[in-house]
Every structure is written in structure tokens, then in C-alpha cells.
PDB file of N, H, CA, C and O in Angstrom:
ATOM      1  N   UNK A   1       0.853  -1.183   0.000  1.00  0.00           N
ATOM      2  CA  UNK A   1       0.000   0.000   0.000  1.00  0.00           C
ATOM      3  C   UNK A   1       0.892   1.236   0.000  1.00  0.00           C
ATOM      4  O   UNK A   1       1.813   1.432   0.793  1.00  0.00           O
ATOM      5  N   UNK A   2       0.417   2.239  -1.218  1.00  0.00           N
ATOM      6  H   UNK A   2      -0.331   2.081  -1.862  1.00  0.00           H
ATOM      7  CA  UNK A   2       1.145   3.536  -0.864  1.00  0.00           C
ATOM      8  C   UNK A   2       0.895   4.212   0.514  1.00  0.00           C
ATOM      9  O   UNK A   2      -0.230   4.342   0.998  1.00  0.00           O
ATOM     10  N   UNK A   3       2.075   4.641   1.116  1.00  0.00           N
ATOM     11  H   UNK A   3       2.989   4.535   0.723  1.00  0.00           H
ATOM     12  CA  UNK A   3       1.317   5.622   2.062  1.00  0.00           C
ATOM     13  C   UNK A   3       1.164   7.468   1.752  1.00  0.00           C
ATOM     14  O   UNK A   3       2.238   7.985   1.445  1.00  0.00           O
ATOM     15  N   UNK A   4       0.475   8.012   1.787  1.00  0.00           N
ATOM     16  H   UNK A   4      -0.397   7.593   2.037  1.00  0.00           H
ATOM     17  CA  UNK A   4       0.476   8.898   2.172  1.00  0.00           C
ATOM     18  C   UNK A   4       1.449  10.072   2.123  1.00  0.00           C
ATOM     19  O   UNK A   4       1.268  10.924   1.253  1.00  0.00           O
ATOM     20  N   UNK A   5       2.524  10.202   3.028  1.00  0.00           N
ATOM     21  H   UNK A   5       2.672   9.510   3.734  1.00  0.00           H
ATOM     22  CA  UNK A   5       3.638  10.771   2.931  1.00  0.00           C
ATOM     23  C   UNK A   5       4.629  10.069   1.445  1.00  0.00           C
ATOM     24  O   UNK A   5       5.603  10.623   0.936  1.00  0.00           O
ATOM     25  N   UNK A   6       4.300   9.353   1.213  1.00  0.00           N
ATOM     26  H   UNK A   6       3.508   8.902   1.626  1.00  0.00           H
ATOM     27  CA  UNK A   6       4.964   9.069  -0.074  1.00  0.00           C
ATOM     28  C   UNK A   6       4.809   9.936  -1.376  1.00  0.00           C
ATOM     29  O   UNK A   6       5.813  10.282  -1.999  1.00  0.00           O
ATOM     30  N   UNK A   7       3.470  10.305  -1.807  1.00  0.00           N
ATOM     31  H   UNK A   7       2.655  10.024  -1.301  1.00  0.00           H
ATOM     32  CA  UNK A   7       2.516  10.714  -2.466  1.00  0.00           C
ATOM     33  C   UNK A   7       3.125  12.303  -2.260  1.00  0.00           C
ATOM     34  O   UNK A   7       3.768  12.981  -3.062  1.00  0.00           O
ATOM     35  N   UNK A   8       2.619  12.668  -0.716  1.00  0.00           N
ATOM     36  H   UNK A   8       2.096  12.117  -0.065  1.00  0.00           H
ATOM     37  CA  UNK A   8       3.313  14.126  -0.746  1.00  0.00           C
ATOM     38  C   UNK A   8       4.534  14.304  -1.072  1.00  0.00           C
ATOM     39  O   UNK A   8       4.743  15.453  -0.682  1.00  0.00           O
ATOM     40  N   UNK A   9       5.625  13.868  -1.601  1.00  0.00           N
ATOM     41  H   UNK A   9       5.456  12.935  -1.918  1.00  0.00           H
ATOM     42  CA  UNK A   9       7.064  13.933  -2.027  1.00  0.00           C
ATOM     43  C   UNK A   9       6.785  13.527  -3.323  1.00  0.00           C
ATOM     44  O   UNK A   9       7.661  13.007  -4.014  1.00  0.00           O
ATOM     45  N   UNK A  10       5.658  13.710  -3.724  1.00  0.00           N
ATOM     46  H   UNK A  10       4.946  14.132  -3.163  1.00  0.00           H
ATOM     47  CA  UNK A  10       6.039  13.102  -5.700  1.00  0.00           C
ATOM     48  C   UNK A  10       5.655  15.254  -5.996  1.00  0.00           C
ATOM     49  O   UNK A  10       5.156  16.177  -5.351  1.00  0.00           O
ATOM     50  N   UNK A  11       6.139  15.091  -7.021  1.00  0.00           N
ATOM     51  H   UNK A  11       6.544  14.342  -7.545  1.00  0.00           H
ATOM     52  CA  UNK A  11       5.905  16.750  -7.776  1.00  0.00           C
ATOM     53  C   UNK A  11       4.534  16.337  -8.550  1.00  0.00           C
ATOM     54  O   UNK A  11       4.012  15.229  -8.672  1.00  0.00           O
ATOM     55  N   UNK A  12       4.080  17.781  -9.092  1.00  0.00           N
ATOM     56  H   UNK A  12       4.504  18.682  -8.992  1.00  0.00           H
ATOM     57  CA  UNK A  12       2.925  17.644  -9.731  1.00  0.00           C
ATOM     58  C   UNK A  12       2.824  16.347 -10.924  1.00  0.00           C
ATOM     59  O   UNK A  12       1.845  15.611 -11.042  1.00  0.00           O
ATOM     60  N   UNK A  13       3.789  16.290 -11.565  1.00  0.00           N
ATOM     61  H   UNK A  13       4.585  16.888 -11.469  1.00  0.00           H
ATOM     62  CA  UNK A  13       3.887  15.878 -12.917  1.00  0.00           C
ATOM     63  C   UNK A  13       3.770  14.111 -12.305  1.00  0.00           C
ATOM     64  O   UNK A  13       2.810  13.355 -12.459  1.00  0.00           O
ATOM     65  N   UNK A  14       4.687  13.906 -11.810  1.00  0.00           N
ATOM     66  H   UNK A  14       5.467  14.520 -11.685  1.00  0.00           H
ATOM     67  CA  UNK A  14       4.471  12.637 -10.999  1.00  0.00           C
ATOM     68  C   UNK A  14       2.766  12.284 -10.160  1.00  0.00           C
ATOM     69  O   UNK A  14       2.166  11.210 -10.189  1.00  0.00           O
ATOM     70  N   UNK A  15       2.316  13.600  -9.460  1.00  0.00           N
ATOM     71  H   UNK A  15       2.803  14.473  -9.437  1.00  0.00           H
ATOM     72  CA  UNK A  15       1.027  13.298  -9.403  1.00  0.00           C
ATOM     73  C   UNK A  15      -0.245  12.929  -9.562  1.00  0.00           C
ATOM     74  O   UNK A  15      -1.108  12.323  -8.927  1.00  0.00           O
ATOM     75  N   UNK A  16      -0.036  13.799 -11.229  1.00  0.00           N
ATOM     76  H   UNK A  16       0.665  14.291 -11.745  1.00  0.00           H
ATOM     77  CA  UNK A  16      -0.506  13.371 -12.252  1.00  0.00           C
ATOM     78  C   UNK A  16      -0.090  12.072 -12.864  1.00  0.00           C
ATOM     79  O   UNK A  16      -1.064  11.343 -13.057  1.00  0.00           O
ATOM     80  N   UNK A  17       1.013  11.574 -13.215  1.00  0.00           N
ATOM     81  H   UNK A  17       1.804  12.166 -13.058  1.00  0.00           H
ATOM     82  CA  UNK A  17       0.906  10.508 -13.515  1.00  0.00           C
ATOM     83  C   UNK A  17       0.354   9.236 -13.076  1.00  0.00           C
ATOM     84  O   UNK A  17      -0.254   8.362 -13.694  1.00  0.00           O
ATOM     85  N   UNK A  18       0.757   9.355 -11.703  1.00  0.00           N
ATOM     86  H   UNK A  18       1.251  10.065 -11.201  1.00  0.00           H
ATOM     87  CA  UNK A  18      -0.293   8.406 -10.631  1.00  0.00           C
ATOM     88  C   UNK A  18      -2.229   8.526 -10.397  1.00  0.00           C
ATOM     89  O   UNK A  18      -3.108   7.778  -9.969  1.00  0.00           O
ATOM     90  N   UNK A  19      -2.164   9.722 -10.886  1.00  0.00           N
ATOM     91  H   UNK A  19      -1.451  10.329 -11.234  1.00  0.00           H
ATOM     92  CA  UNK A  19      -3.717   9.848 -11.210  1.00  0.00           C
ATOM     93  C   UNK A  19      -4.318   9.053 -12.101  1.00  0.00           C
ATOM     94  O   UNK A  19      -5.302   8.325 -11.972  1.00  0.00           O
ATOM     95  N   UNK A  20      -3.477   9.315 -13.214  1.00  0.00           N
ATOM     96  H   UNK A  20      -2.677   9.907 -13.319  1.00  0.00           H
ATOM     97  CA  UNK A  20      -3.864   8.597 -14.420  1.00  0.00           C
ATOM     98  C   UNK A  20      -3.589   7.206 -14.567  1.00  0.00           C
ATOM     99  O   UNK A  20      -4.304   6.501 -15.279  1.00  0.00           O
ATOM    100  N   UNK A  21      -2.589   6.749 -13.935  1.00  0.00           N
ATOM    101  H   UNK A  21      -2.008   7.321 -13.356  1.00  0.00           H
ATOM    102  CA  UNK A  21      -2.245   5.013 -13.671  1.00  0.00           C
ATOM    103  C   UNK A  21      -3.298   4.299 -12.623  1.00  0.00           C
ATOM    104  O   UNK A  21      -3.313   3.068 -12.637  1.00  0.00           O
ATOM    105  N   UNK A  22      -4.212   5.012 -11.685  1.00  0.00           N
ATOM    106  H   UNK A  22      -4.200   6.011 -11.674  1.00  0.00           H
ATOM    107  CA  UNK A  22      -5.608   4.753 -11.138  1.00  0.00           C
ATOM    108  C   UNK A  22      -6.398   4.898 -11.381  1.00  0.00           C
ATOM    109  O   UNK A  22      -7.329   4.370 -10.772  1.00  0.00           O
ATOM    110  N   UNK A  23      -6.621   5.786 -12.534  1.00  0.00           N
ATOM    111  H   UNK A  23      -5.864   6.215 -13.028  1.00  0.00           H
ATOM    112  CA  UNK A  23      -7.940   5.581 -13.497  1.00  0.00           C
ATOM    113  C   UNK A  23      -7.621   4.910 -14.317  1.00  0.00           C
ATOM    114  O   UNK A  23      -8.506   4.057 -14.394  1.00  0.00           O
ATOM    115  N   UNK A  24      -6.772   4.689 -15.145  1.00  0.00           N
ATOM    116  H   UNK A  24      -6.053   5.381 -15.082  1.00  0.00           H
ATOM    117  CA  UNK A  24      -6.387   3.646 -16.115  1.00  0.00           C
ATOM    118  C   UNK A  24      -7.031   2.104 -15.697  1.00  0.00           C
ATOM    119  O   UNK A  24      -7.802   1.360 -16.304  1.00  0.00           O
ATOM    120  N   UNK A  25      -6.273   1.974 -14.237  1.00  0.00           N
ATOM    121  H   UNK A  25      -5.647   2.578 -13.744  1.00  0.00           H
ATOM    122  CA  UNK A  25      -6.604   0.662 -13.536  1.00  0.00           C
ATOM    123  C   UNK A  25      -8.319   0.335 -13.079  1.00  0.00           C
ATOM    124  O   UNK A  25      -8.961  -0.710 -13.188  1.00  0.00           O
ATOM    125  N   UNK A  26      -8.850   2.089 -12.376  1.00  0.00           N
ATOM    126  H   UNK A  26      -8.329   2.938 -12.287  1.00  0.00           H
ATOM    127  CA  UNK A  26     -10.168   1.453 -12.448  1.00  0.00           C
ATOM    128  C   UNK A  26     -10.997   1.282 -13.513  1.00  0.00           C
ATOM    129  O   UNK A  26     -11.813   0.360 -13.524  1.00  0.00           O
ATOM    130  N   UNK A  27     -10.880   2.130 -14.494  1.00  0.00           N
ATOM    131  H   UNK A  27     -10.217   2.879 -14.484  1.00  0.00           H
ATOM    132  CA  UNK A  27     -11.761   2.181 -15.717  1.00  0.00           C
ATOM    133  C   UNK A  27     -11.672   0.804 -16.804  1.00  0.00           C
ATOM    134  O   UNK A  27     -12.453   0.686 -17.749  1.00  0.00           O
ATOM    135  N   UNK A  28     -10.492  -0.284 -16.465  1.00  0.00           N
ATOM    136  H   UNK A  28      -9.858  -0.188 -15.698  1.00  0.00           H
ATOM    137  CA  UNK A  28     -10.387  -1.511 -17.226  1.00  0.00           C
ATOM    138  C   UNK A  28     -11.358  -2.141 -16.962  1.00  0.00           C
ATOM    139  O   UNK A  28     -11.688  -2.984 -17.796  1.00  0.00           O
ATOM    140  N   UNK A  29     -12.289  -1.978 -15.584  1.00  0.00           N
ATOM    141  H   UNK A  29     -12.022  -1.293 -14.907  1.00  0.00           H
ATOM    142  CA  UNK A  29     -13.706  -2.729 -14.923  1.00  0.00           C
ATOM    143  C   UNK A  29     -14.772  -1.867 -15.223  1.00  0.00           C
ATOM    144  O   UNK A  29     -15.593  -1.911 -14.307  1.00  0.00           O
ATOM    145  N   UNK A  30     -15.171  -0.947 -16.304  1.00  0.00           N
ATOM    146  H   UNK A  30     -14.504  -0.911 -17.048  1.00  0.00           H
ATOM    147  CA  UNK A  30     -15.918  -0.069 -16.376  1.00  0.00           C
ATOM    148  C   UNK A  30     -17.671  -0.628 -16.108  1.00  0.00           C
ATOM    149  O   UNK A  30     -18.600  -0.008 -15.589  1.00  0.00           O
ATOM    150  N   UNK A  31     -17.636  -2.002 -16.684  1.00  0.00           N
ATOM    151  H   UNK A  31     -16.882  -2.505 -17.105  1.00  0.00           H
ATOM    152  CA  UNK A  31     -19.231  -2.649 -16.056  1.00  0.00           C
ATOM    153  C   UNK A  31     -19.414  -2.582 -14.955  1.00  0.00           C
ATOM    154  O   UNK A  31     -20.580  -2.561 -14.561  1.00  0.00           O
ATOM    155  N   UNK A  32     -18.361  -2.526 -14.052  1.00  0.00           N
ATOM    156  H   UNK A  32     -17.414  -2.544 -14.372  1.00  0.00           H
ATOM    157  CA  UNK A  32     -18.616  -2.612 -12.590  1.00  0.00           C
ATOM    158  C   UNK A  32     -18.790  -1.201 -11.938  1.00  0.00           C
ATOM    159  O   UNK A  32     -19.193  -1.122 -10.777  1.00  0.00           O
ATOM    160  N   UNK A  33     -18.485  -0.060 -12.686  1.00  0.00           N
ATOM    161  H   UNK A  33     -18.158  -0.123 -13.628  1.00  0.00           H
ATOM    162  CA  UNK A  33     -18.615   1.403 -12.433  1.00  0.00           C
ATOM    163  C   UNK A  33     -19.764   1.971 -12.012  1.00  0.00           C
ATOM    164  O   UNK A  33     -20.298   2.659 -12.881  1.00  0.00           O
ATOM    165  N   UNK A  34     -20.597   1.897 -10.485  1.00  0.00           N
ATOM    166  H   UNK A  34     -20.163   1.338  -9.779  1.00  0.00           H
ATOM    167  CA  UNK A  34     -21.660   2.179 -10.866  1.00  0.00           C
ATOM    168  C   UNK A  34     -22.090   3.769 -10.357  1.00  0.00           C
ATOM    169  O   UNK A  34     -22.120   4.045  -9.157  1.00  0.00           O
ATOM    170  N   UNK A  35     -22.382   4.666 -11.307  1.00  0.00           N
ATOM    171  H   UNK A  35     -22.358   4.442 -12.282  1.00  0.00           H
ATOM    172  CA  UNK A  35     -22.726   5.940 -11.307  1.00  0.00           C
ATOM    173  C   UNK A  35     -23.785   6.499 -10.367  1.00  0.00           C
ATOM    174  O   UNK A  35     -24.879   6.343 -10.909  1.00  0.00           O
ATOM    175  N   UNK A  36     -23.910   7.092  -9.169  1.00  0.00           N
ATOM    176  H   UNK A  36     -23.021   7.219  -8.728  1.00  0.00           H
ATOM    177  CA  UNK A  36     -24.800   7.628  -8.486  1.00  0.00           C
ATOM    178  C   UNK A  36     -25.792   8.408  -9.655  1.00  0.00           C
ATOM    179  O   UNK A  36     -25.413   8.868 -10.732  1.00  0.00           O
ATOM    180  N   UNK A  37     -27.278   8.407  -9.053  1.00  0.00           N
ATOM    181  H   UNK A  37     -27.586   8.033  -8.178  1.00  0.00           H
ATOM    182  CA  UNK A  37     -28.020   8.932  -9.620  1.00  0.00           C
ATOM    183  C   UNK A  37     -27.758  10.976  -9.594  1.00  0.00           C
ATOM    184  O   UNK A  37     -27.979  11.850 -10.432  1.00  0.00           O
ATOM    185  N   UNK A  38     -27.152  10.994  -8.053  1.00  0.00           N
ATOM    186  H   UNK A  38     -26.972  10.284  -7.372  1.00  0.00           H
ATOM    187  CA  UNK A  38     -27.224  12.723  -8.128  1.00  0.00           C
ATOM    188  C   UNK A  38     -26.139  12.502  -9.281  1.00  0.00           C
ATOM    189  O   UNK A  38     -26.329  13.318 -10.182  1.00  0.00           O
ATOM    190  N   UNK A  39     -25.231  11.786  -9.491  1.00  0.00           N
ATOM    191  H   UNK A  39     -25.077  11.123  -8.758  1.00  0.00           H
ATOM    192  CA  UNK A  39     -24.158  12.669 -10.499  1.00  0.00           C
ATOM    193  C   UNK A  39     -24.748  12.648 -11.644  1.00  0.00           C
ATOM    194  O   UNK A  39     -24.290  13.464 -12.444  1.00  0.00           O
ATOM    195  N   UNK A  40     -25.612  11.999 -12.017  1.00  0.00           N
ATOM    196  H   UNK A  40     -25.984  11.336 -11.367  1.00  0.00           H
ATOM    197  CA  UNK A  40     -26.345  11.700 -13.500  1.00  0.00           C
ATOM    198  C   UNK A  40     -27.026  12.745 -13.457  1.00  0.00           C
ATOM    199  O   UNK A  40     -26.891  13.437 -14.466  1.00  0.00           O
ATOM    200  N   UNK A  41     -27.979  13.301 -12.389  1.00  0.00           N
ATOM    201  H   UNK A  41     -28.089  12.739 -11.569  1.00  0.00           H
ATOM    202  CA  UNK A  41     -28.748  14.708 -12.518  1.00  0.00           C
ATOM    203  C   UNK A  41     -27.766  16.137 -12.846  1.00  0.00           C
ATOM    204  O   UNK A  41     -28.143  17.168 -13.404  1.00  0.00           O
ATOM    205  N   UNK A  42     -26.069  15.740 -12.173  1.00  0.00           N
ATOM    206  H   UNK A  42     -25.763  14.903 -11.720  1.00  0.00           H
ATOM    207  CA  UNK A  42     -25.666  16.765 -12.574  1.00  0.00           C
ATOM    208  C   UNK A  42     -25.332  17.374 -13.853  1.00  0.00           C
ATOM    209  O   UNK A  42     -25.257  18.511 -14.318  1.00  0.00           O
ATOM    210  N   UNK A  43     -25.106  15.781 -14.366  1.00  0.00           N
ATOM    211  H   UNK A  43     -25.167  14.857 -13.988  1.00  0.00           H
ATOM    212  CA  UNK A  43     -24.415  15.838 -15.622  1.00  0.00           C
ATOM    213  C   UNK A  43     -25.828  16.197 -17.029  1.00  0.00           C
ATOM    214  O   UNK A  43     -25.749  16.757 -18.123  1.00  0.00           O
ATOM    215  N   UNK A  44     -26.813  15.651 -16.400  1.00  0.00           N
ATOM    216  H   UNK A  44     -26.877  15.197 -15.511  1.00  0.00           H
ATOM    217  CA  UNK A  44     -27.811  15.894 -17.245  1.00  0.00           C
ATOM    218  C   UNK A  44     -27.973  17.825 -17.107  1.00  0.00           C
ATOM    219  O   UNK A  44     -27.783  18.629 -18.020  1.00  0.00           O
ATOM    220  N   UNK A  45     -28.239  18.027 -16.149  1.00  0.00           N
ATOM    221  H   UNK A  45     -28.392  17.374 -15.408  1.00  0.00           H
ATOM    222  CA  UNK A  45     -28.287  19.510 -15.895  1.00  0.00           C
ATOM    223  C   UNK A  45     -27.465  20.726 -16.770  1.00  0.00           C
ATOM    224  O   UNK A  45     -27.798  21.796 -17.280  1.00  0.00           O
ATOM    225  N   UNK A  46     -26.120  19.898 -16.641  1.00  0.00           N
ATOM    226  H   UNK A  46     -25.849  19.029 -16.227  1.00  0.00           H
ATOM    227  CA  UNK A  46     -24.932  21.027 -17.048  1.00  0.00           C
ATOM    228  C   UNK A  46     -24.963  20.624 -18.676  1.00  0.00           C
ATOM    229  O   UNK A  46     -24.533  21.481 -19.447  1.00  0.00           O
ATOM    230  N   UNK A  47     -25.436  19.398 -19.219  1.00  0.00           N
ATOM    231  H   UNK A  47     -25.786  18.702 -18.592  1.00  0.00           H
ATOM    232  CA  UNK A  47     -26.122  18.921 -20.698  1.00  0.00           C
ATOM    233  C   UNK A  47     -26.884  20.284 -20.795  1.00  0.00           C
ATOM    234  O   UNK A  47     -26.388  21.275 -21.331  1.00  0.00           O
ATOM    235  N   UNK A  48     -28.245  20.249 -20.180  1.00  0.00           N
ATOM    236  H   UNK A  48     -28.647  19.443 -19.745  1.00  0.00           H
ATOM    237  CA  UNK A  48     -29.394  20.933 -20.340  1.00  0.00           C
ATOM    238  C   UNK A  48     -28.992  22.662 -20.763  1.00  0.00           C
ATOM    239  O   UNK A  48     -29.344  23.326 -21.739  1.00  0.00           O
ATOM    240  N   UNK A  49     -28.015  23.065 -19.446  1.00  0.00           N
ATOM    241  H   UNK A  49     -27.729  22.526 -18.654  1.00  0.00           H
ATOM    242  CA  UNK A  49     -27.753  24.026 -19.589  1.00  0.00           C
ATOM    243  C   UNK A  49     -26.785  24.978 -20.626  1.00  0.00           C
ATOM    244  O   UNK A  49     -26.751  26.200 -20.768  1.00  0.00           O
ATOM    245  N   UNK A  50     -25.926  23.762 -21.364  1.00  0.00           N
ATOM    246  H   UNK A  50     -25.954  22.769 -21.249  1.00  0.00           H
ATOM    247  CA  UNK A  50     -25.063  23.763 -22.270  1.00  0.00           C
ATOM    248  C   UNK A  50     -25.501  24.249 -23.893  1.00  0.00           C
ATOM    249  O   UNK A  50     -24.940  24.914 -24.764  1.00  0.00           O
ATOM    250  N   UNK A  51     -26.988  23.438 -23.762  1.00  0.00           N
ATOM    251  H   UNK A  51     -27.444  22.898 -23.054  1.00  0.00           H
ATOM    252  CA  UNK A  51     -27.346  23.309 -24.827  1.00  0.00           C
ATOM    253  C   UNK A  51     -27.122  24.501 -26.145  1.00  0.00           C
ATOM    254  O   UNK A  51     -26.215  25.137 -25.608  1.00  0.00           O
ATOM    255  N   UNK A  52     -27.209  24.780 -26.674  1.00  0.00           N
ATOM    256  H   UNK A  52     -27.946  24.263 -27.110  1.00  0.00           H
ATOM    257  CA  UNK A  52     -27.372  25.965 -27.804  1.00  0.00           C
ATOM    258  C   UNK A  52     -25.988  27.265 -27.632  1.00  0.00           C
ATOM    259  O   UNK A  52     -25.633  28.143 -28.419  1.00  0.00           O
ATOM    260  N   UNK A  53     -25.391  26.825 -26.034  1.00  0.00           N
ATOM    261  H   UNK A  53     -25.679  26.112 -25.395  1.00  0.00           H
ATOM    262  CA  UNK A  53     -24.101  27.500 -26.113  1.00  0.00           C
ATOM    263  C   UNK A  53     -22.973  27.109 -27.041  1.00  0.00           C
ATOM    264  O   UNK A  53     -22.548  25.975 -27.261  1.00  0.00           O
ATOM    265  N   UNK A  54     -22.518  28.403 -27.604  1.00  0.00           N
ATOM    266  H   UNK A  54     -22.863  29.324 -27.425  1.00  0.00           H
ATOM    267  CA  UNK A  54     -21.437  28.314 -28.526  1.00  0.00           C
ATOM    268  C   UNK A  54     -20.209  28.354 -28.111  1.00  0.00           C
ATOM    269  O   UNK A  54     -19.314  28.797 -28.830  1.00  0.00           O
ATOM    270  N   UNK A  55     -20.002  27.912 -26.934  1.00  0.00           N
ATOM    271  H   UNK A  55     -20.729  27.552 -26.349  1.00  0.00           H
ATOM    272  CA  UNK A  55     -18.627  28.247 -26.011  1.00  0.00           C
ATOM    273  C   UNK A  55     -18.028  27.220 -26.800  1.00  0.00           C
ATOM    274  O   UNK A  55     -18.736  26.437 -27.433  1.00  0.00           O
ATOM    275  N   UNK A  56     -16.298  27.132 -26.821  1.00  0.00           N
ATOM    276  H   UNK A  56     -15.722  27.768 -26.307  1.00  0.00           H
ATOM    277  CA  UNK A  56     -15.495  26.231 -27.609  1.00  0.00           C
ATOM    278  C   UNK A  56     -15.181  25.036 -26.480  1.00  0.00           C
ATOM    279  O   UNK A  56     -14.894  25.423 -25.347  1.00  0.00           O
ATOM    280  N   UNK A  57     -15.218  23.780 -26.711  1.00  0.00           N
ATOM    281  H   UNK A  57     -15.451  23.466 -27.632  1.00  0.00           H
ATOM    282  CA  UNK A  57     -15.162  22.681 -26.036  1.00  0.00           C
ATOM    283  C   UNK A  57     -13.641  22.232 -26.488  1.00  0.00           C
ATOM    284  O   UNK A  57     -13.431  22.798 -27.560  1.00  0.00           O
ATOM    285  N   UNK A  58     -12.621  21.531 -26.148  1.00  0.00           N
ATOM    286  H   UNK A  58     -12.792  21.071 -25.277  1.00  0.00           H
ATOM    287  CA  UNK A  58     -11.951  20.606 -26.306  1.00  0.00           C
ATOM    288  C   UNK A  58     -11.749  19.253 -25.627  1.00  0.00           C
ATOM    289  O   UNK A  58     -11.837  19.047 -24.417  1.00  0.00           O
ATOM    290  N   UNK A  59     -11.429  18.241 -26.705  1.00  0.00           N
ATOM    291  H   UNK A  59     -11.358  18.408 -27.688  1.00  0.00           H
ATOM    292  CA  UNK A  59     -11.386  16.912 -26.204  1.00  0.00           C
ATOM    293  C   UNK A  59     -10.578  16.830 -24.933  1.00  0.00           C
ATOM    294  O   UNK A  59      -9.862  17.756 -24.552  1.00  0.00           O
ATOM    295  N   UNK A  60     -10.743  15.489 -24.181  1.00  0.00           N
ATOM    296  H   UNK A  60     -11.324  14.737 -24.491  1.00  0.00           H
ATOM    297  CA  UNK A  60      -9.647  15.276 -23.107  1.00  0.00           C
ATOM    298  C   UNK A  60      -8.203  15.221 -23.806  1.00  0.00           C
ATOM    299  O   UNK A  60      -7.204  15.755 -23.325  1.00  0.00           O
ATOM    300  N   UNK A  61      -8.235  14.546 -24.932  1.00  0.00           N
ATOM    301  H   UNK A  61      -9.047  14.112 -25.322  1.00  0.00           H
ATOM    302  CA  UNK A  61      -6.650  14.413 -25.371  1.00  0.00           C
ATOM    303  C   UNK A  61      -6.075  15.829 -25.688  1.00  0.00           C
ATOM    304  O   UNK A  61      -5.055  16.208 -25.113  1.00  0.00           O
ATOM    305  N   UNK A  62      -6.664  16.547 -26.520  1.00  0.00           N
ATOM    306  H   UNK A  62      -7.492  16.240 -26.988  1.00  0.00           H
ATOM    307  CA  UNK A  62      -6.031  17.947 -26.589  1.00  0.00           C
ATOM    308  C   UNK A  62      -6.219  18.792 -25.317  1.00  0.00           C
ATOM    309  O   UNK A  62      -5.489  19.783 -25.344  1.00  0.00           O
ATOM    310  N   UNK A  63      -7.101  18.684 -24.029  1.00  0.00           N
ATOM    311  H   UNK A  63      -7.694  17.879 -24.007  1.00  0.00           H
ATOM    312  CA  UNK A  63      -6.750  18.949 -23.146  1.00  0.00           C
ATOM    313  C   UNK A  63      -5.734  18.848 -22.361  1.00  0.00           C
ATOM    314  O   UNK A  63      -5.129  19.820 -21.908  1.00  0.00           O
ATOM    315  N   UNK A  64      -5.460  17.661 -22.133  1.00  0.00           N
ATOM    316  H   UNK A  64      -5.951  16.872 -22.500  1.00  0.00           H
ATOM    317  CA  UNK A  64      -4.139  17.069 -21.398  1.00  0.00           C
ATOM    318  C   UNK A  64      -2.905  17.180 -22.388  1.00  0.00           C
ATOM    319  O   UNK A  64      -1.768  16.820 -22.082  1.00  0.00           O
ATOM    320  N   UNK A  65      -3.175  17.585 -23.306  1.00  0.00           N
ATOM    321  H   UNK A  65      -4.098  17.877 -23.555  1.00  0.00           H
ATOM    322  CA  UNK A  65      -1.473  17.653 -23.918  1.00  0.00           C
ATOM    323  C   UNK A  65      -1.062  19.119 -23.445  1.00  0.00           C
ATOM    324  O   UNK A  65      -0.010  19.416 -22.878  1.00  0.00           O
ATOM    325  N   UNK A  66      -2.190  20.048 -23.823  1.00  0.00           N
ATOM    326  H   UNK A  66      -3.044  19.807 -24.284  1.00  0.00           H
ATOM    327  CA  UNK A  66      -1.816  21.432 -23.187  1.00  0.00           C
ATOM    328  C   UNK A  66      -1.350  21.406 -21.604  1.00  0.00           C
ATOM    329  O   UNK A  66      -0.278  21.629 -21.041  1.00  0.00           O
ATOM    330  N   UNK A  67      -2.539  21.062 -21.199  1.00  0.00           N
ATOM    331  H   UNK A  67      -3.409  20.881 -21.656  1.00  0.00           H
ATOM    332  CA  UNK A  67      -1.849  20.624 -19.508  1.00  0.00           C
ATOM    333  C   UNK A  67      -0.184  19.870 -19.410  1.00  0.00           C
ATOM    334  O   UNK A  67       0.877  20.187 -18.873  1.00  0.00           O
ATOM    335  N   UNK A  68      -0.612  18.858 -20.154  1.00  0.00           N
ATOM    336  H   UNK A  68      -1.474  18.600 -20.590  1.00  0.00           H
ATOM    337  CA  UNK A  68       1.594  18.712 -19.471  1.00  0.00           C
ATOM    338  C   UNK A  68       2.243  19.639 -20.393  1.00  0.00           C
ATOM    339  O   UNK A  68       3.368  19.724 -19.901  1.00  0.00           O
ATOM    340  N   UNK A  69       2.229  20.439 -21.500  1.00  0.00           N
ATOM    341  H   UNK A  69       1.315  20.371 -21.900  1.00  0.00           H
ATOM    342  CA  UNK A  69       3.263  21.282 -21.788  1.00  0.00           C
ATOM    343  C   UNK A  69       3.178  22.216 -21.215  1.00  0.00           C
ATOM    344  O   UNK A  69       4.102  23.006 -21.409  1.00  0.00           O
ATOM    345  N   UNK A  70       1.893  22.729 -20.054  1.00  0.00           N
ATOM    346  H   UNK A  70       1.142  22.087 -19.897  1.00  0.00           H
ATOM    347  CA  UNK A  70       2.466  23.863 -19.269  1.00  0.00           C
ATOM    348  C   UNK A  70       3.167  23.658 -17.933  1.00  0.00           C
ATOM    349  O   UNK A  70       3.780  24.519 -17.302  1.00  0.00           O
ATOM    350  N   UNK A  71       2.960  22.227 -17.560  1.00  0.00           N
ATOM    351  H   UNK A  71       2.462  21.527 -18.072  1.00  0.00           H
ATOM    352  CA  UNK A  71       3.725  21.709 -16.319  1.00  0.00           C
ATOM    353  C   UNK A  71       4.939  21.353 -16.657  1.00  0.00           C
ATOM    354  O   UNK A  71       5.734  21.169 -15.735  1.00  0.00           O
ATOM    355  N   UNK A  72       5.412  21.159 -18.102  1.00  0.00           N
ATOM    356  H   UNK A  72       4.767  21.309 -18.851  1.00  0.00           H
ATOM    357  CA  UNK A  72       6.480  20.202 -17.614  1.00  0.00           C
ATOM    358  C   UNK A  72       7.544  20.985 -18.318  1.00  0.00           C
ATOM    359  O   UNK A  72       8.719  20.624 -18.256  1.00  0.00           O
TER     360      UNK A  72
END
């Protein structure tokens, strides 16, 4: 088991990487994922509210590439 104080001695970039190596790991069981109903109302909501806005969206992948070239 990691502890704790371990975690606090990694830098951001390392933080992130461990973020993503635990979602990686839980999301391989994604049938077993089971979604609370409030988060489904949220997500439906911020859908609802989204709708007909022309704000610019980007994917997660072109998200996260910007994100580590400003961290790293």
C-alpha cells in the first residue's frame, strides 16, 4: 500500500501521472462502475444548460497535452 507521505514527495507531474495510472486501472472494470443517480442529474443539468451554447469545447486528449506542456 502507498502511504500517504509518499505521495506528498512526488511533484505535480508525478502526481498526475499516478492519477492517471488509477484511473487507467479502475476504468479496465468499467461494467462494474456504478454511477450515483445525483451525479447523472448533474451531468444531465450542465447537458441541459449547455445546450445551444457556442462556447469552444476541447477533447480530453487535446486537453491534457496542453496541460503537461504547461507543467512540464
Amino acid at each position: 500500500m502507498i502511504e500517504q507521505k509518499q505521495i506528498m514527495k512526488l511533484n505535480i507531474s508525478e502526481k498526475i501521472q499516478l492519477m492517471e495510472l488509477l484511473w487507467d486501472e479502475i476504468s479496465r472494470d468499467d461494467d462494474n462502475l456504478e454511477i450515483p443517480e445525483w451525479h447523472k442529474q448533474i451531468l444531465d443539468s450542465r447537458m441541459t444548460k449547455n445546450e445551444g451554447d457556442n462556447s469552444h469545447y476541447e477533447d480530453w486528449n487535446s486537453a491534457k497535452a496542453d496541460i503537461l506542456k504547461k507543467i512540464q
